[in-house]
C-alpha positions as CSV (number, residue, x, y, z in Angstrom):
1,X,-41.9,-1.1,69.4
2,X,-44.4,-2.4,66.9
3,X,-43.3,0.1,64.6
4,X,-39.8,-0.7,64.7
5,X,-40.5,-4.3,64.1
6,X,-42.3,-3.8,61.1
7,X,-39.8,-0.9,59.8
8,X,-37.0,-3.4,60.1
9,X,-39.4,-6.0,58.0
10,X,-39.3,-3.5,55.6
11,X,-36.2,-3.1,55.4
12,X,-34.7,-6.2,55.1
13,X,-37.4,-7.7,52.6
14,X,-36.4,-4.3,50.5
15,X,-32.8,-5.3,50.8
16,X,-33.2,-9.4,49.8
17,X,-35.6,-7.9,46.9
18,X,-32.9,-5.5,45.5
19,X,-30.0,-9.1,45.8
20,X,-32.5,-10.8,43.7
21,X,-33.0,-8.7,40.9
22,X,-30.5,-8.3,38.4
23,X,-29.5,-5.5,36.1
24,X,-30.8,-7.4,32.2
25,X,-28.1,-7.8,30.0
26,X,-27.7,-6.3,26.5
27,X,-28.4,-9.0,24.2
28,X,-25.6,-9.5,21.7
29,X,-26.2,-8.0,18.6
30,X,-27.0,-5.0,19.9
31,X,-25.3,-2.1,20.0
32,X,-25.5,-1.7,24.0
33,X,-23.6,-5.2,23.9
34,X,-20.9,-4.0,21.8
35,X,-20.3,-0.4,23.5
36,X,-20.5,-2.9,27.1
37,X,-17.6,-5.3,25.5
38,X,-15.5,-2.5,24.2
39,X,-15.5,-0.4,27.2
40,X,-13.9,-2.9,29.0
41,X,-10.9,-3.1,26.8
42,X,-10.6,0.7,26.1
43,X,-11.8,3.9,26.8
44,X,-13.3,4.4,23.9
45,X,-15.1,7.6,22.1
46,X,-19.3,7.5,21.7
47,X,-20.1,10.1,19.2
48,X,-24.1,10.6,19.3
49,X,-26.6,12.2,17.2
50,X,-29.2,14.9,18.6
51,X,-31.9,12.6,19.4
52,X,-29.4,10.0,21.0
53,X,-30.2,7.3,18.4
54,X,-27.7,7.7,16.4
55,X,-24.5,6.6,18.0
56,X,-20.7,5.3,16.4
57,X,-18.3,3.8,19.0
58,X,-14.4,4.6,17.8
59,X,-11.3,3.2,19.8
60,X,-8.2,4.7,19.6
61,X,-6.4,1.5,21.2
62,X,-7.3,-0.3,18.3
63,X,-5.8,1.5,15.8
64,X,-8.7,4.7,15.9
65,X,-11.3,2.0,14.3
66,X,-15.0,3.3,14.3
67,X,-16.0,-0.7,15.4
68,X,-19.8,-0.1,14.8
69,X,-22.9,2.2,14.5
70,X,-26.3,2.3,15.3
71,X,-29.3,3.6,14.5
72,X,-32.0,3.1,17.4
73,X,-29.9,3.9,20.7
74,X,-28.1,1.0,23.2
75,X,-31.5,-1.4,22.2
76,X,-30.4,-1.0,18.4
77,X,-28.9,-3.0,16.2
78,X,-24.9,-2.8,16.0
79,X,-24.0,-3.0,12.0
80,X,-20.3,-3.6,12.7
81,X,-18.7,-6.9,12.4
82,X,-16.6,-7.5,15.5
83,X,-14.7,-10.6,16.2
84,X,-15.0,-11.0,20.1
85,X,-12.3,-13.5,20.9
86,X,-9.3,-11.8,18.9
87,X,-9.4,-9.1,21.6
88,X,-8.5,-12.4,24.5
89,X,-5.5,-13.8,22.6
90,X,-2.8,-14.5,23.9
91,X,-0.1,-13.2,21.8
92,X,-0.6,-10.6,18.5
93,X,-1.0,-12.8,15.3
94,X,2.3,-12.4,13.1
95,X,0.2,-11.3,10.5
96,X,-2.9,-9.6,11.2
97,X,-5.0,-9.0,14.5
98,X,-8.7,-9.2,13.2
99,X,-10.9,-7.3,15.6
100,X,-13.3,-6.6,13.3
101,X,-15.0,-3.0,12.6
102,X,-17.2,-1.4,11.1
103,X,-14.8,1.4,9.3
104,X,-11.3,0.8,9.8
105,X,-8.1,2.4,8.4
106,X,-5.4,0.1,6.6
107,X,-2.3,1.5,4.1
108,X,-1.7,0.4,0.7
109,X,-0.3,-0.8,-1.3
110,X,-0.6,-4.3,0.4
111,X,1.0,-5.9,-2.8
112,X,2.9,-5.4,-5.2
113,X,6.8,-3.2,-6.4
114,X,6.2,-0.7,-3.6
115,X,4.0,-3.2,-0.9
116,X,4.2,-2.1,2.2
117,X,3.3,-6.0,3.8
118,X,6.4,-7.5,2.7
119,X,10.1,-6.7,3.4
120,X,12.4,-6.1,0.4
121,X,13.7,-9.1,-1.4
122,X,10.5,-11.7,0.0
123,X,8.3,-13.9,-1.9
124,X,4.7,-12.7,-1.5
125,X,3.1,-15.2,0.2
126,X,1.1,-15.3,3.0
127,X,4.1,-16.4,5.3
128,X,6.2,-13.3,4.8
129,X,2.8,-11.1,4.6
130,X,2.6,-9.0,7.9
131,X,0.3,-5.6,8.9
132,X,2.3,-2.8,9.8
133,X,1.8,-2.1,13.0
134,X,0.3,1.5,13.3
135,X,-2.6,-0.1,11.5
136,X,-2.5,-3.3,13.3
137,X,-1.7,-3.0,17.0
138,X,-0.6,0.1,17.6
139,X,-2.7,2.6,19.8
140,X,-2.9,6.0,18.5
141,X,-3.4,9.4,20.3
142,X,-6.8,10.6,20.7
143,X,-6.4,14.7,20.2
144,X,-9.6,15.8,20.6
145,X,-13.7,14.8,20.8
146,X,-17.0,16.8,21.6
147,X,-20.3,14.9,21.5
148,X,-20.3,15.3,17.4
149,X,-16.5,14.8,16.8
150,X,-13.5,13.2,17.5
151,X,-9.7,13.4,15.8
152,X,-6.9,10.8,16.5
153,X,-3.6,10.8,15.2
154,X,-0.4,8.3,14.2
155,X,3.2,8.6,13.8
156,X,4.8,5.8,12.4
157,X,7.8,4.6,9.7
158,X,7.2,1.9,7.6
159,X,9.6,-0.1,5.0
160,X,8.3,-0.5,1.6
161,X,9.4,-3.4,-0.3
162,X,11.3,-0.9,-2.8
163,X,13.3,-0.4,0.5
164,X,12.1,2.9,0.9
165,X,11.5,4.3,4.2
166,X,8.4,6.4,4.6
167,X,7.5,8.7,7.7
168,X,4.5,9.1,8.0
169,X,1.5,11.0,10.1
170,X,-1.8,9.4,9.5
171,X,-4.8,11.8,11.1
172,X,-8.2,10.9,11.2
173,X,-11.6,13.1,11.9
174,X,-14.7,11.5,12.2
175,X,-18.1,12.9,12.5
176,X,-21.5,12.0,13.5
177,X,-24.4,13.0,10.9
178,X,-27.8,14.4,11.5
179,X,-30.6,14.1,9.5
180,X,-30.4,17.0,7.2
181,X,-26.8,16.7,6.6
182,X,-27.6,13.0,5.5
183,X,-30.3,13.8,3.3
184,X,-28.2,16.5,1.9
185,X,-25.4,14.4,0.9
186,X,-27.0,12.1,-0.6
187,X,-29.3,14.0,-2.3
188,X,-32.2,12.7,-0.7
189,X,-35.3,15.1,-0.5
190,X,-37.5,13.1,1.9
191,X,-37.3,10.5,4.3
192,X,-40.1,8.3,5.2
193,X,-40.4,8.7,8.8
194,X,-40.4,5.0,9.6
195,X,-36.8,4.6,8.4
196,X,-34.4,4.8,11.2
197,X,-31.0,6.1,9.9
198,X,-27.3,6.5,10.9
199,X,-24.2,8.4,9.2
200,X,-20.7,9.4,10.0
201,X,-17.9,10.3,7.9
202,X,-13.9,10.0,8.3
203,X,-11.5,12.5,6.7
204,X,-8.7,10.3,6.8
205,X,-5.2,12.2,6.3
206,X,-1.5,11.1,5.1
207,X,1.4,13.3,6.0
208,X,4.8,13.0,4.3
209,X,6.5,13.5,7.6
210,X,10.3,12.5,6.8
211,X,12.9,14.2,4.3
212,X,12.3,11.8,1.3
213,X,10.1,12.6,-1.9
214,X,7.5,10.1,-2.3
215,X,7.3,9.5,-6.3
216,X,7.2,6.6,-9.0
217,X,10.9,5.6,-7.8
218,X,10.8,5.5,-4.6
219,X,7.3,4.3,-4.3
220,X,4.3,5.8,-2.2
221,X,1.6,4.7,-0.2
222,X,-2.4,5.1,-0.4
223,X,-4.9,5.5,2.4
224,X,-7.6,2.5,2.5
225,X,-10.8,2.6,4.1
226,X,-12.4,-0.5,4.9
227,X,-16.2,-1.5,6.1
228,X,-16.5,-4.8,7.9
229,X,-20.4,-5.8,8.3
230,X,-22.3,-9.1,9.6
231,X,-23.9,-10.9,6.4
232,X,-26.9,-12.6,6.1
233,X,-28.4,-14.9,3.5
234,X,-30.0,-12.4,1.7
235,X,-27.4,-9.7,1.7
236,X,-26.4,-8.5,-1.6
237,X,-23.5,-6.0,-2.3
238,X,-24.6,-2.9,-4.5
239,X,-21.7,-1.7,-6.9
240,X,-22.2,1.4,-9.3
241,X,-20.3,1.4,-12.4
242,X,-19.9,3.6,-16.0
243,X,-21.4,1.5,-18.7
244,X,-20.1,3.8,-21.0
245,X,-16.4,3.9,-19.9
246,X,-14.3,1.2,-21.5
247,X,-11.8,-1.3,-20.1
248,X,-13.0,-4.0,-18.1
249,X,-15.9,-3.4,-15.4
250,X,-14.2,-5.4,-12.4
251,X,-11.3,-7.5,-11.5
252,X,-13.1,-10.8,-10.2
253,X,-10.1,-13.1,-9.5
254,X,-8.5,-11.7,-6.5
255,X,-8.9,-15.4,-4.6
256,X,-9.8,-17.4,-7.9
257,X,-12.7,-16.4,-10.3
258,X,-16.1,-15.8,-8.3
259,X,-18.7,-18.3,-9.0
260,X,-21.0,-16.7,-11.9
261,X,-24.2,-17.6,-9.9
262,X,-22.7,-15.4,-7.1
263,X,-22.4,-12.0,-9.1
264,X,-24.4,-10.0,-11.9
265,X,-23.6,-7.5,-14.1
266,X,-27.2,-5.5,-14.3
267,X,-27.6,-1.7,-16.3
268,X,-24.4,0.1,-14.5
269,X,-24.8,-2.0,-11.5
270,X,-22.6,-5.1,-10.3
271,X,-24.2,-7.1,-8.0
272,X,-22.0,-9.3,-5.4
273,X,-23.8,-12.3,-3.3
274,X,-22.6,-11.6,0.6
275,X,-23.7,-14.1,2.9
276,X,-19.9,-15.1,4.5
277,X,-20.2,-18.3,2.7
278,X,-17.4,-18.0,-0.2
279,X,-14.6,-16.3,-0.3
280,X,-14.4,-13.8,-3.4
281,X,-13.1,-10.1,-3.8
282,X,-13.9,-7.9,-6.8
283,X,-12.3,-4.3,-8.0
284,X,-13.2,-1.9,-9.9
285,X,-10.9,0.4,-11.7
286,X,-10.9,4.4,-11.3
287,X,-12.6,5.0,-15.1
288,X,-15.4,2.7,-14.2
289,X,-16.0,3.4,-10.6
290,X,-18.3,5.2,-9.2
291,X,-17.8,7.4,-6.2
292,X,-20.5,5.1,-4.2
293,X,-21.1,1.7,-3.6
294,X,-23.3,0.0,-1.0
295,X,-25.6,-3.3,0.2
296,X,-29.0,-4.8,1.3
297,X,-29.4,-6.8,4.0
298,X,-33.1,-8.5,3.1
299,X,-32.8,-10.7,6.4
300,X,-32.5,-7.5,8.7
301,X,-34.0,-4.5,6.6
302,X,-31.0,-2.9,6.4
303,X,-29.2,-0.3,3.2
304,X,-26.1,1.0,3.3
305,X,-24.9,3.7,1.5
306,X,-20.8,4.0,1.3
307,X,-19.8,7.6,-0.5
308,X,-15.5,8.1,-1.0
309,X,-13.6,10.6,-3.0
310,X,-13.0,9.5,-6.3
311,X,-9.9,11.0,-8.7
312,X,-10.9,9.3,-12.0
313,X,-7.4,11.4,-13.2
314,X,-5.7,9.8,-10.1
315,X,-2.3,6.6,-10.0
316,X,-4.4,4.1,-8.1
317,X,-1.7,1.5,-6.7
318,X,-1.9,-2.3,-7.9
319,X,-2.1,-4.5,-4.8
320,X,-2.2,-7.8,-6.2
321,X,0.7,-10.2,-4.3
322,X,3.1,-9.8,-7.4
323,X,6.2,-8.0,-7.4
324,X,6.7,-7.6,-11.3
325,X,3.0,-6.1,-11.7
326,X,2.1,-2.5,-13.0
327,X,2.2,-0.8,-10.0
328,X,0.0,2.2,-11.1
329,X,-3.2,-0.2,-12.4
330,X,-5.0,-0.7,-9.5
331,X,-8.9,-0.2,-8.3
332,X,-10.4,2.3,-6.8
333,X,-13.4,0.5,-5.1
334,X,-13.6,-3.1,-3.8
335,X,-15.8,-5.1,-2.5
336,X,-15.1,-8.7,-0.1
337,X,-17.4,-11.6,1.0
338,X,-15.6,-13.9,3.5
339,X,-15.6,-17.5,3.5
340,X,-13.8,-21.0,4.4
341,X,-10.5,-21.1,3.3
342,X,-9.3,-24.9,1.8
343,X,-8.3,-26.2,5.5
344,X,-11.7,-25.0,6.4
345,X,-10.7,-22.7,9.0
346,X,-12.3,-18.6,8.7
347,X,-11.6,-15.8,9.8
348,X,-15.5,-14.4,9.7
349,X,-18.0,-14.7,8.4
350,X,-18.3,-10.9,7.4
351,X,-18.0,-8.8,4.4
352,X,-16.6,-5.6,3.5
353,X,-17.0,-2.3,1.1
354,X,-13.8,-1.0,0.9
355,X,-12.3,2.5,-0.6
356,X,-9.0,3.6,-1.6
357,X,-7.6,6.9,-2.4
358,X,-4.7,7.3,-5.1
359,X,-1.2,6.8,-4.3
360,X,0.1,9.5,-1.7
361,X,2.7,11.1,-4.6
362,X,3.8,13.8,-1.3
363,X,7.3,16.0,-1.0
364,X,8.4,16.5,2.6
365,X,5.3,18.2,4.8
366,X,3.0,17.9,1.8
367,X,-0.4,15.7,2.7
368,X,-3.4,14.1,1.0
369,X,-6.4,13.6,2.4
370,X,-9.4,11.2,2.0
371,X,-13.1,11.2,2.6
372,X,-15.5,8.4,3.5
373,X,-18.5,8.1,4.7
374,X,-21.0,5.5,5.5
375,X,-24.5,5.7,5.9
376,X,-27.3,3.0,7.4
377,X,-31.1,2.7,6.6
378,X,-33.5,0.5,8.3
379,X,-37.1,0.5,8.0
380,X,-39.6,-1.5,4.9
381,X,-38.4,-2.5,1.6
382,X,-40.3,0.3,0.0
383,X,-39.5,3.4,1.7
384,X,-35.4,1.8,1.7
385,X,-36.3,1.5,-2.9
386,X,-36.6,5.0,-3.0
387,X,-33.4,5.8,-1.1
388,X,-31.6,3.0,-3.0
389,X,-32.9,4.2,-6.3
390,X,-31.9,7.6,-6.1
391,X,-28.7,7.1,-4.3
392,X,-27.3,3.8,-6.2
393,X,-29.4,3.4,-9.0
394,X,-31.1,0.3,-8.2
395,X,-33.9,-1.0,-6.9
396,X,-34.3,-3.4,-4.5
397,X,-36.6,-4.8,-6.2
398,X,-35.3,-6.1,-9.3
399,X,-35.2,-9.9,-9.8
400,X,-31.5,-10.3,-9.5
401,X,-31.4,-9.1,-5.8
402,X,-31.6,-12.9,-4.9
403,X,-28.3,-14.3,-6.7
């Protein structure tokens, strides 16, 4: 009887212990945070690396975005921007449903004789400026994934404001990177084994899926690849250029001329202040680009590493908000720190490093395909110079980090 009594103690002090204690949290900013929140509003895709550090997260509800990375497991940092409350509105936004990500898939041209954002015959303005859906709101179909890989695909028809009709099959393929295959693509020899890292690449592919030639009358689209990330005070956006091509270096006035103490031309490298604090958006033309670009984030220890395909031969599409513009003079590479808008209102604060391929010139059944990949280093400023000086071409430790 005694026995019993004190079993039953037992067990019920066991079962009052195990009410009281909670399951922690993941603290936000974290990576376990953001694959928590995410699974809740799709059943998303975890791609992980051998040792189970690296990890992406990629959704095909929302529009087959890869919304972040990490480099150290569930406990890690997440490196993608994500906006939390777009995903509890009410209604779509007429223009643009900004859920953030870390590597997301839009289609050009968003301005311009052959935009695909405006309908035929509209002033270019924000009112009449709308996403296309596939890219916006649309789920797309998730064909395949393994532990390393994972393929998703779109069909969709979209109006261009030539008043063209273009079908269209959008496919991407994204992949998880190890070590070596990091190293090697970046041409790397060594790295220090206090740097954590993380790298996946997306072969993004367009489809000319209708009966209409896609050409200089008719118009055609490009594939855009674009990288959302959480700034910091210190975070300074790494651009690559040809000092030896000629033409201009960058377009700077996208949203009005960025403020000179906010950007600096430095030996081949432009250098772009990204702390989510002013708005400003720079380009760089196919001749002077790179086929890199990337940032240091001082506050967190963090370089990123972008790599894209670039076709220096290649029409890259104009997407500037004017109809009568030369549609074939656009950028190649381009580069976006958020900020207030006049009324004061923003949409981050995050900033972006963003590739585009050229314009999709397809006959019927004919494709074009476009890699990108993105790569994340974190560990001490010295071990992250050598990467950042064989890789960009800069140090990180040149005076004009701090603009």
């Amino acid at each position: 009887m005694k026995t019993t009594k004190i079993l039953l103690v037992s067990f019920l002090l066991t079962g009052l212990y195990a009410c009281d204690t909670k399951v922690a949290s993941p603290t936000k900013g974290t990576f376990g945070y953001d694959l928590q929140f995410l699974k809740a509003k799709d059943s998303v895709v975890v791609l992980k690396s051998d040792d189970g550090k690296g990890q992406v997260i990629i959704s095909p509800k929302y529009q087959a975005k890869i919304f972040t990375s990490t480099a150290d497991g569930l406990n890690g940092k997440s490196f993608g921007w994500i906006k939390y409350e777009t995903f509890n509105a009410k209604q779509p936004d007429a223009h643009m449903n900004a859920y953030g990500g870390e590597d997301r898939l839009w289609l050009g041209p968003e301005g311009g004789r052959f935009s695909l954002f405006f309908k035929p015959g509209t002033k270019m303005e924000f009112d009449n400026w709308h996403t296309p859906p596939a890219i916006n709101n649309e789920s797309w179909d998730l064909v395949s994934s393994s532990g390393k890989k994972a393929s998703l695909t779109k069909n969709t028809s979209i109006q261009n404001y030539a008043g063209t009709t273009l079908s269209i099959k959008l496919q991407r393929d994204v992949e998880i990177l190890e070590p070596a295959t990091i190293k090697q693509m970046l041409g790397i020899d060594t790295l220090d084994s206090t740097v954590k890292s993380v790298g996946f690449t997306t072969e993004n592919t367009i489809t000319n899926s209708g009966t209409t030639v896609w050409d200089k009358t008719a118009g055609a689209p490009c594939l855009w690849s674009l990288d959302m990330f959480t700034p910091s005070p210190s975070t300074v956006i790494i651009v690559p250029y040809k000092e030896e091509a000629t033409g201009k270096v960058a377009t700077t006035n996208y949203f009005g001329e960025i403020p000179k103490d906010r950007i600096a031309y430095n030996n081949g490298t432009l250098l772009f202040k990204a702390d989510g604090k002013s708005r400003g958006k720079l380009g760089i033309p196919p001749n002077r680009a790179k086929n890199r670009l990337g940032s240091y984030d001082g506050a967190n220890h963090v370089l990123t590493i972008v790599l894209f395909d670039l076709d220096i031969k290649g029409n890259y599409l104009n997407q500037e908000w004017k109809p009568d513009t030369a549609p074939f003079t656009g950028d190649a590479v381009n580069a976006y720190n958020d900020g207030p808008l006049a009324n004061g209102s923003q949409m981050g604060p995050f900033y972006e490093l963003e590739s585009v391929s050229p314009a999709a010139f397809l006959k019927p059944g004919e494709k074009l395909s476009h890699k990108h990949s993105v790569f994340h280093f974190m560990g001490d400023i010295n071990a992250l110079d050598k990467i950042a000086l064989k890789v960009l071409g800069y140090s990180l430790h040149d005076k004009n980090h701090n603009i």
